[in-house]
C-alpha positions, 0 to 999 in steps of 0.5 A, a space after each residue: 505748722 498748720 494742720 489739715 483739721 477735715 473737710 472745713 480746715 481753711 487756709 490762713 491769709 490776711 483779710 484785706 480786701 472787703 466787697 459789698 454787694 449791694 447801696 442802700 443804707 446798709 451798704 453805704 453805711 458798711 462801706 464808710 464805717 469799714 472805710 472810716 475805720 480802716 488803719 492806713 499806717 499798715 502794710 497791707 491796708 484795707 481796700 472796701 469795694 461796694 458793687 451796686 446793680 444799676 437795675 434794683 431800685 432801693 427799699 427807702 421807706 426807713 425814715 426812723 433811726 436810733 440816738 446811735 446814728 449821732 454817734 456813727 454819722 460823726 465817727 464817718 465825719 458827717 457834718 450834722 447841718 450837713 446830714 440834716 440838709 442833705 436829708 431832709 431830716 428832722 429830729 426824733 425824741 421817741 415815740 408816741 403810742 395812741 388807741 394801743 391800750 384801749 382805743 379810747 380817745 385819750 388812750 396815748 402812751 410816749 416811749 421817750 429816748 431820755 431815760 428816767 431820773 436816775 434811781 432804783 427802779 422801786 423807788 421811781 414807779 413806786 412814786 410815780 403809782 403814789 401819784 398817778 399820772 402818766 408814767 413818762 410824764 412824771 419821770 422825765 421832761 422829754 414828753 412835754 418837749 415833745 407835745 410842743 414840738 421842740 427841737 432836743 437842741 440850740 443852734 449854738 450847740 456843737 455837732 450832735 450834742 443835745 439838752 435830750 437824747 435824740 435821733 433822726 427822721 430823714 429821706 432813706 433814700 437821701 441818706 444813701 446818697 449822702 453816704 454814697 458820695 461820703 465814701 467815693 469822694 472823701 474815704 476811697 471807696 471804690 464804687 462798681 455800678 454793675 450787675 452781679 450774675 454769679 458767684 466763684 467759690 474756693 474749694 474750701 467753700 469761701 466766696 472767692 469772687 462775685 462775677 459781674 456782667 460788665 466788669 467781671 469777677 471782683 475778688 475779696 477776703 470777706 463779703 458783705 451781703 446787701 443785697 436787701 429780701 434777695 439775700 444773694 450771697 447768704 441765701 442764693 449762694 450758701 442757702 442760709 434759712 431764715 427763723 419765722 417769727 410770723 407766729 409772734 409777730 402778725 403782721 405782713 403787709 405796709 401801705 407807704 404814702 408821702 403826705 405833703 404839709 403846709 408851709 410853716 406847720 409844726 414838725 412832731 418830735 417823734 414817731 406817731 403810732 396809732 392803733 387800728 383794728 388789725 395793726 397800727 399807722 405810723 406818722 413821721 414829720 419831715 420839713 417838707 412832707 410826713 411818711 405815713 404808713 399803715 401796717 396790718 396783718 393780713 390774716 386778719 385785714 383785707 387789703 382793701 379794708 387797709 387802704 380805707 384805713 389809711 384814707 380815713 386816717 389821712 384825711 383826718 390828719 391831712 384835711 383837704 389833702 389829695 390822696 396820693 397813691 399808696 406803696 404796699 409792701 409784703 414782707 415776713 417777720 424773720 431773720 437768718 438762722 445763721 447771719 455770718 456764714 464762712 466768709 460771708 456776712 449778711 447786713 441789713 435786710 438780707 439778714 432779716 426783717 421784722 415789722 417797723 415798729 421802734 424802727 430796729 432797721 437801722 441800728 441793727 446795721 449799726 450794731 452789725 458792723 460795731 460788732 464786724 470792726 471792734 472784732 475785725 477777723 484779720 486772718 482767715 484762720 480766726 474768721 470762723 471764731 469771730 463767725 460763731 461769736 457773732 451769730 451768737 450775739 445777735 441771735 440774742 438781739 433778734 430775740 431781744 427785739 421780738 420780745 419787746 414788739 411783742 410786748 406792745 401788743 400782749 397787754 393791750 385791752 382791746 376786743 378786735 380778733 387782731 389783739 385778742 390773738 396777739 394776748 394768745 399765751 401761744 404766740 407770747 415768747 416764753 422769756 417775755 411771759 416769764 419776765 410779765 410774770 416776775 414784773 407783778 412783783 418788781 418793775 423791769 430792772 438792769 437784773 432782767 438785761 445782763 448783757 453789756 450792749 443790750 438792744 433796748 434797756 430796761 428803761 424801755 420796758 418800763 416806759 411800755 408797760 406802765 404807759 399801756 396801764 401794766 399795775 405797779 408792784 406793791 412795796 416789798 419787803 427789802 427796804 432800797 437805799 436812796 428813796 430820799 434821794 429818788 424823790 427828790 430828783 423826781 421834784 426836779 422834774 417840773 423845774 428842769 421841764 420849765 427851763 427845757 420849754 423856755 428854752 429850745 425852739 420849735 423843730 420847724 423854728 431850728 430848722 427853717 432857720 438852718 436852710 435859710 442861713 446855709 443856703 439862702 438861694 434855694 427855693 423855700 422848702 414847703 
């Protein structure tokens, strides 16, 4: 027999119904995983109702993804020629990071998505310090397919499967389109175009049903917030408060533009960062244009001082180019203190935001709803337990990800007030000092990440903090066991480099080819 347990006792019912509240591509992606995953053998089947308000337009500046988002766009059963059409997107095989270090003009760092050659972490950066060069470089062949502008596959290739790890550059605002007619066409969700005016609560406290201004109150078992900075639901109704990460993390302010590019001109094959004075502008190649952006503080950059900053970077880049007019955004480095609250969880920008550099936006919904599905709470009695664990977990990933931004910025060596404040010991997180520390001695290992999913693994780190000039260890005095075969696999990195540039086309070669051969009536694409 159940027990009354005090004040927070709920009563136990079958989680059927799921609203979200808010598109997006938080809200489409939620709506079509749920969907995706959802068992139609069962009695009682789950029914999934996105309420998007008609009169909030979408962020849609997020143009980078994760490899995940190959692994989430077939399980939903997107075509990748499909996406990639319907996207205007291109393919993203990491990063690349110029002027961080020291603002030289060779000062050029790459973030790759392969990991490297197979070995004990010793072994590889104690070769790769042998014989100098760039970290990445020596390796892994993934930096050179990037400097030409390669694809990461042929056409010939199944869906989503590549010679190279690789994710995506697209039109956000495409891909939430894309998922909208997905999930209302082909999955069964229900689609309500109207404006939420308020919230009915159970006596227990739950969400018992948004009221909408024309089709009234929608009722569910769990909500997803959506709603993006307004956080409706798990700010506006449960008052959840958010952790300010501002002291790590500095900067504030975006200015967004869209640079159109020439017919026929190269597509890079990764996000460019590149230093300035007071943050960083990010250069994202599309088939028909690039998304530049330049991210700065403002405590230590005028808005106006920005602009200028973006113009000259534009017109170097772009020349003969007109300016089109910038987007500024303002936003704040934090996430929720609490992100599943009773029968409430917050997906996307509602349960926080940090500034976009490794572009974390959209994994993390990934990452959310993975962990909402592989631990669905199927009756109310356990959605609490599912609520701590959650909360839990990904209070451990917000943490994980503000180390490793912030780890871009501490070992660069330049003298602008913005980095010398970043190499504060103040503002450096006490895991990540700790970690800098033990790394004097030993290169970043699986031993420093022991979660199961970690956020970023310990590859990345190493391609960070050696490509930013960190010292290599000296040898220790434990011998490792496969040195020789750690050598040998870095030989074969030349060779599988060679075969890789020989064989994949260019980015704009594969897709040009893709638009002409699916769909040969329209319009050329530049």
């Amino acid at each position: 027999m159940a027990t009354d347990t005090g004040p927070e006792a709920t009563s136990d019912h079958s989680i059927t119904d799921i609203v979200i509240v808010g598109g997006g591509t938080a809200g489409w992606l939620a709506a079509c995983l749920i969907a995706t995953r959802a068992d139609r053998g069962v009695q009682r089947p789950l029914s999934v109702t996105l309420v998007e308000s008609p009169d909030v337009a979408t962020i849609g500046v997020g143009e980078g993804t994760w490899p995940t988002m190959r692994r989430t766009l077939e399980r939903i059963g997107i075509a990748e020629t499909d996406f990639l059409l319907a996207c205007d997107a291109s393919f993203k095989q990491g990063s690349r990071f110029d002027g961080w270090r020291t603002g030289a003009a060779d000062d050029s760092y790459f973030h790759p998505f392969t990991a490297p050659v197979d070995g004990d972490p010793r072994d590889i950066v104690a070769a790769w310090a042998g014989n100098g060069g760039k970290f990445a470089d020596m390796v892994g062949a993934q930096g050179e397919i990037c400097h030409r502008d390669l694809a990461p596959r042929q056409r010939a290739m199944p869906d989503y499967a590549g010679t190279l790890n690789y994710a995506y550059h697209l039109d956000a605002g495409k891909l939430a389109a894309l998922l909208m007619r997905h999930a209302t066409e082909r999955l069964g969700v229900c689609h309500v175009r109207d404006h939420v005016v308020g919230i009915d609560a159970n006596d227990d406290g739950d969400i018992a049903a948004v009221r909408t201004r024309a089709s009234g109150a929608i009722a569910g078992d769990l909500f997803l917030d959506c709603t993006g900075h307004a956080a409706l639901l798990i700010e506006g109704h449960y008052g959840v408060a958010t952790v300010d990460r501002g002291g790590e993390l500095f900067n504030d302010r975006a200015l967004a533009v869209q640079v159109p590019v020439v017919p026929g001109s190269a597509i890079a094959s990764q996000t460019n960062a590149t230093a300035h004075a007071a943050g960083w502008i990010w250069d994202i190649g599309l088939p028909t244009r690039r998304g530049v952006g330049c991210v700065y503080s403002s405590a230590h950059l005028g808005d106006d001082a920005a602009a200028q900053t973006l113009e000259r970077y534009i017109r170097a880049t772009a020349p003969g180019v007109a300016l089109p007019v910038f987007r500024q955004l303002k936003f704040q480095s934090r996430h929720r203190a609490r992100f599943w609250e009773r029968n409430c969880l917050a997906v996307g920008l509602s349960a926080g935001f940090l500034e976009p550099l490794e572009a974390s936006a959209i994994v993390l919904i990934e990452l959310s709803l993975d962990a909402l599905l592989d631990n669905f709470p199927c009756q109310r009695g356990a959605m609490d337990i599912h609520a701590t664990r959650f909360n839990a977990l990904f209070r451990y990933r917000w943490d994980r990800i503000v180390e490793f931004l912030k780890l871009h910025y501490v070992l660069s060596e330049r003298d602008e007030p913005y980095w010398r404040d970043h190499r504060d010991a103040a503002s450096i997180p006490p895991r990540l000092a700790e970690l800098l520390a033990l790394w004097r001695h030993q290169p970043p290992s699986r031993a420093d990440f022991p979660m199961i999913d970690e956020i970023f693994p310990a590859a990345s780190y190493q391609y960070v903090v050696y490509g930013m000039g960190f010292p290599a260890p000296s040898r220790g005095p434990i011998a490792t066991a496969d040195r020789s075969r750690t050598n040998g696999l870095l030989g074969q990195v030349d060779q599988r480099r060679r075969m890789l540039t020989a064989g994949l086309p260019t980015n704009r070669a594969y897709l040009d080819a893709l638009r002409h051969d699916t769909l040969p009536a329209m319009e050329p694409i530049c």
